[in-house]
N, C-alpha and C positions, 0 to 999 in steps of 0.2 A: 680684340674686344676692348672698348672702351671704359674705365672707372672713372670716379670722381675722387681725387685726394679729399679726404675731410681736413686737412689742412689750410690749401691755400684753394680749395673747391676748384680747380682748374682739371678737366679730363685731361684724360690719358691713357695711352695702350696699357695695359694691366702689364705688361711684361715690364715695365720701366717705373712698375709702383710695387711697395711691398707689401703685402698683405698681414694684417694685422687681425688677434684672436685673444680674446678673452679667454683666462683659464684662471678659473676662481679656487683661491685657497681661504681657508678656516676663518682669516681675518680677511681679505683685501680679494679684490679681482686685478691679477698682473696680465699686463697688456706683451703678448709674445708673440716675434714676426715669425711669421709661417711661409718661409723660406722656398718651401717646395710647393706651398699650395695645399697640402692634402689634409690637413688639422681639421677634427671637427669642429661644427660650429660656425654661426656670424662672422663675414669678416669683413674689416674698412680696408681702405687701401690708402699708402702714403705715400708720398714723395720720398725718396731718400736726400734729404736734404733735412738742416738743423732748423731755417726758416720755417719749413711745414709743421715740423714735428712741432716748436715752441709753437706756432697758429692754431695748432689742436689742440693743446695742452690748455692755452686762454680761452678759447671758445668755448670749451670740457667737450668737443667733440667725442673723446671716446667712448664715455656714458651713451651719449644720442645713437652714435653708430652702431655702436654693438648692443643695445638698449642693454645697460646694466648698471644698477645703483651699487652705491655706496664706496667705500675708498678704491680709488683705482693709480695705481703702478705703475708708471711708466720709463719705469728705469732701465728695464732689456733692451728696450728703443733704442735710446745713448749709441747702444756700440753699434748698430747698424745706421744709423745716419750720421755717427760722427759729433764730434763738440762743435758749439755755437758758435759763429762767427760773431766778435765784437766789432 
């Protein structure tokens, strides 16, 4: 099955993208990769790569994707695609 990264918007077999989920706490919606698939909820799908993930971050992809306002979290991401290439 084909996804769209909200990243760098380029399809892809879903098996070679991660699947990303909102899960809202007290203050903030934290953005968690759902590794297996099976998390309830909206999910985007990313590249594993630091490129994608910073092209979502600037666009505010995440809000749009998973339609959810207000502060959103992106720091579980980090370890699953890795530091930013300078």
């Amino acid at each position: 099955m084909l996804r769209t990264c909200i990243g760098c918007r380029s399809r892809a077999d879903k098996t070679t993208l991660v699947r990303i989920v909102a899960v809202r706490t007290s203050t903030t919606t934290v953005m968690t990769p759902d590794e297996r698939g099976s998390l309830p909820g909206r999910g985007a799908h990313l590249h594993p790569d630091p490129r994608c993930l910073e092209l979502a971050r600037r666009r505010r992809a995440f809000g749009r994707a998973l339609r959810v306002e207000g502060p959103i979290d992106t720091d579980l991401l980090d370890a699953i695609v890795g530091p930013a290439a300078h």
